[in-house]
C-alpha positions in Angstrom: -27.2 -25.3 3.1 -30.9 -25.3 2.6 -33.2 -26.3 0.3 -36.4 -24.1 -1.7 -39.3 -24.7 -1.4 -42.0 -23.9 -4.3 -45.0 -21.8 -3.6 -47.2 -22.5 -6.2 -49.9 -24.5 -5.2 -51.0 -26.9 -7.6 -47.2 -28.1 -6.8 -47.2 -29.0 -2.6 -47.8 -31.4 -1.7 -50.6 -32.2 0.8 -49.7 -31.2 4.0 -51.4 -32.5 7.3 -50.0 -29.6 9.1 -52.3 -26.9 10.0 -51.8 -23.8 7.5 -50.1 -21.2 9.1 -50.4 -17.6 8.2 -47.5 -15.4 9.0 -47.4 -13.2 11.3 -46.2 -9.9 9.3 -45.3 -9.5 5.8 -41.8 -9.1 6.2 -38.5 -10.1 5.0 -37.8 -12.8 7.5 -41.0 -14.4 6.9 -40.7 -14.7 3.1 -36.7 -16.4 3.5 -38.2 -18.6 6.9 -41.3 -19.9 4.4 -39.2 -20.7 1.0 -36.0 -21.8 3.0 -35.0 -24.7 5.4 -32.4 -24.8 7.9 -29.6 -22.0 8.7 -30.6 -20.7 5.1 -33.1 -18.3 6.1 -31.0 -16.5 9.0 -27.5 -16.6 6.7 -29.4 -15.3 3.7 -31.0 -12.3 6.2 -27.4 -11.9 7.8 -26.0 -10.6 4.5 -28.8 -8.9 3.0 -29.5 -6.2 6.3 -27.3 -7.0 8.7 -29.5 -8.6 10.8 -28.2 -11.5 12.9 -30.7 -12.1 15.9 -32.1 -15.5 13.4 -28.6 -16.7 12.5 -27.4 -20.0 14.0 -24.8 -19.1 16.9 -22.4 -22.5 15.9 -22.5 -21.1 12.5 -21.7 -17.3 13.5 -19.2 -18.6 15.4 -17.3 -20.6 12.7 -17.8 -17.6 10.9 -15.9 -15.4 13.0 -13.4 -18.0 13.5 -12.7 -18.1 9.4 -12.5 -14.5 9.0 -15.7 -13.9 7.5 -17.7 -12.5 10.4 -17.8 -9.3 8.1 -19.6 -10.2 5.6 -22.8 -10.0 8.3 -22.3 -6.1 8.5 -23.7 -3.8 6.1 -21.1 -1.6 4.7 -20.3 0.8 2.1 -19.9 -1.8 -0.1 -23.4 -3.5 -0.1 -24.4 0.6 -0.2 -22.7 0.5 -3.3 -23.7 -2.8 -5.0 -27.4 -0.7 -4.2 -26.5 2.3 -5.7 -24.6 1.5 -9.1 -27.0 1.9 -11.6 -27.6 5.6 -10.4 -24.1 6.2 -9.8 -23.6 5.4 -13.7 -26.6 8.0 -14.0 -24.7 10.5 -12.1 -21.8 10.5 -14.5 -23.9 10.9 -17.7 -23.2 14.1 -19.7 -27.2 15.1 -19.7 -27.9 16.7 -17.0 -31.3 14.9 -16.7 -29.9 11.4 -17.1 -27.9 13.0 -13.7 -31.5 14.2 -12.1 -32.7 10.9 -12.6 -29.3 9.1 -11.0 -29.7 11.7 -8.0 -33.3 10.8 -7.8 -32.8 7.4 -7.5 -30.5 7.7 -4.9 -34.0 7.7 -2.7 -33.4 3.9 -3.6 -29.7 4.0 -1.9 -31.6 5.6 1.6 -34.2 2.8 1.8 -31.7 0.2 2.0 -30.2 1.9 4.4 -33.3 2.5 6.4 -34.1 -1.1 6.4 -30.7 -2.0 7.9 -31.7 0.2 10.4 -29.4 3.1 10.0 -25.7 1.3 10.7 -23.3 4.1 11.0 -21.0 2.5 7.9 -23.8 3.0 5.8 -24.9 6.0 6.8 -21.6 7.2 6.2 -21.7 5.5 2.4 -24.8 7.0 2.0 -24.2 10.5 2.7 -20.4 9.9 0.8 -22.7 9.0 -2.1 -25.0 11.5 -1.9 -22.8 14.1 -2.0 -21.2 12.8 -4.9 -24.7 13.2 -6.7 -24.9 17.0 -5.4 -22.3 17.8 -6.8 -22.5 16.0 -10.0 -25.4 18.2 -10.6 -23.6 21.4 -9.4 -20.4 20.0 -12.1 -18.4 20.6 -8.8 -15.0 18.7 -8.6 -15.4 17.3 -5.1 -12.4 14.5 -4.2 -13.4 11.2 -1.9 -11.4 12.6 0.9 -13.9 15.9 0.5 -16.4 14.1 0.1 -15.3 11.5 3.2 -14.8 15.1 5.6 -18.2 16.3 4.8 -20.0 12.9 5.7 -17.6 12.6 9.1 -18.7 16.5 9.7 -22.5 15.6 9.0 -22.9 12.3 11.6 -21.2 14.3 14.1 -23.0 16.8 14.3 -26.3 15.4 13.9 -24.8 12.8 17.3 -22.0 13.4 18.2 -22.1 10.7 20.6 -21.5 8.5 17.0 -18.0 9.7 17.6 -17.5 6.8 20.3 -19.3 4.1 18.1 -16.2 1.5 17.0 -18.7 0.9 13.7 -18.2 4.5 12.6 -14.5 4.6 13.4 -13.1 1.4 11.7 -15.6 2.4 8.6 -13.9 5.8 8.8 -10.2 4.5 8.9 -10.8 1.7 6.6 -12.2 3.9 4.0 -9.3 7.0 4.5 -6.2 3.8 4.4 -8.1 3.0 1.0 -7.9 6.6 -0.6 -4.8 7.3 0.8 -3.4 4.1 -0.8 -5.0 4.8 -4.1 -3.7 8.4 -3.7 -0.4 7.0 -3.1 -0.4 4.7 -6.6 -1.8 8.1 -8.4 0.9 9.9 -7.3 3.4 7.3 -8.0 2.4 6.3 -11.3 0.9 2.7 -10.5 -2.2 2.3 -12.1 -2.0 -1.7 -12.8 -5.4 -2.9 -12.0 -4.0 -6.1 -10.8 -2.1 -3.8 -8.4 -5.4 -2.1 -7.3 -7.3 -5.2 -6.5 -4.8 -6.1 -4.4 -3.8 -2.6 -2.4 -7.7 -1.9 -1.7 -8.2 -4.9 0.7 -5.0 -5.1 2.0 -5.3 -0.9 2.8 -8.9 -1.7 4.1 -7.5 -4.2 6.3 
């Protein structure tokens, strides 16, 4: 609940307040000037993951309805950010597939600005290696591509190995392939069947 705020001048109204210049041009400042109440923090919450300005009564009641989730950045917001070059990456041209690969540079950003969560990082680099070897016309599965991120983090820090983030992003995502592996193999391809295995597998 919130309400906007218009920044066009000729349409505040006079304010008796002194003006206030923020302090750095960031993303919190823009959602704390053009929003009121637990807007700003909730709206920050589910863009980067970021929950030091969220309202604690409201991240409790959250939790408490199941949706404490949607405050973590996962594969799927990594996803929602990378599906225009994802569609790229599947074009027959091989420079429609450059440009998809290219603009994965788009996917890393995001992630930077999260801050590097491990869930994303592993999306990322899942993603990434899709577009390798979309250019290289390799036939790479998700579980290949799953094995080479896992291989990747740990070795870069291996002390990730310990971090609950990266493990339930790890098992959700491996119950969700295996599950859709298991409809392959049996023939179930009903997509009102796959909408409902995914979060049920991911759970």
């Amino acid at each position: 609940h919130g309400t906007i705020r218009s920044i066009v001048p000729c349409l505040l109204p006079p304010s008796t307040e002194p003006h206030e210049e923020p302090s750095s041009n960031t993303l919190w400042e823009f959602l704390h000037t053009h929003f009121t109440g637990q807007a700003p923090g909730l709206i920050l919450a589910l863009i980067s993951g970021d929950k030091r300005y969220l309202n604690p009564q409201l991240k409790t009641q959250l939790s408490h309805a199941g949706l404490a989730h949607l405050m973590a950045v996962s594969g799927y917001h990594v996803g929602l950010v990378s599906f225009p070059f994802l569609v790229l990456l599947r074009h027959r041209r091989n420079g429609f597939r450059f440009a998809g690969f290219v603009g994965l540079t788009a996917t890393w950003s995001f992630i930077a600005f999260c801050g590097f969560p491990t869930s994303a990082v592993r999306a990322g680099l899942m993603v990434t290696g899709y577009g390798l070897s979309q250019l290289a016309r390799l036939n790479l599965s998700a579980m290949h591509l799953m094995s080479i991120a896992a291989w990747a983090m740990l070795i870069y820090n291996p002390q990730w190995a310990a971090d609950l983030g990266m493990q339930l992003s790890f098992v959700a995502v491996y119950a969700i392939l295996l599950a859709l592996e298991v409809l392959k193999v049996e023939r179930f391809q009903h997509p009102i069947l796959l909408f409902t295995v995914v979060p049920i597998a991911a759970q």
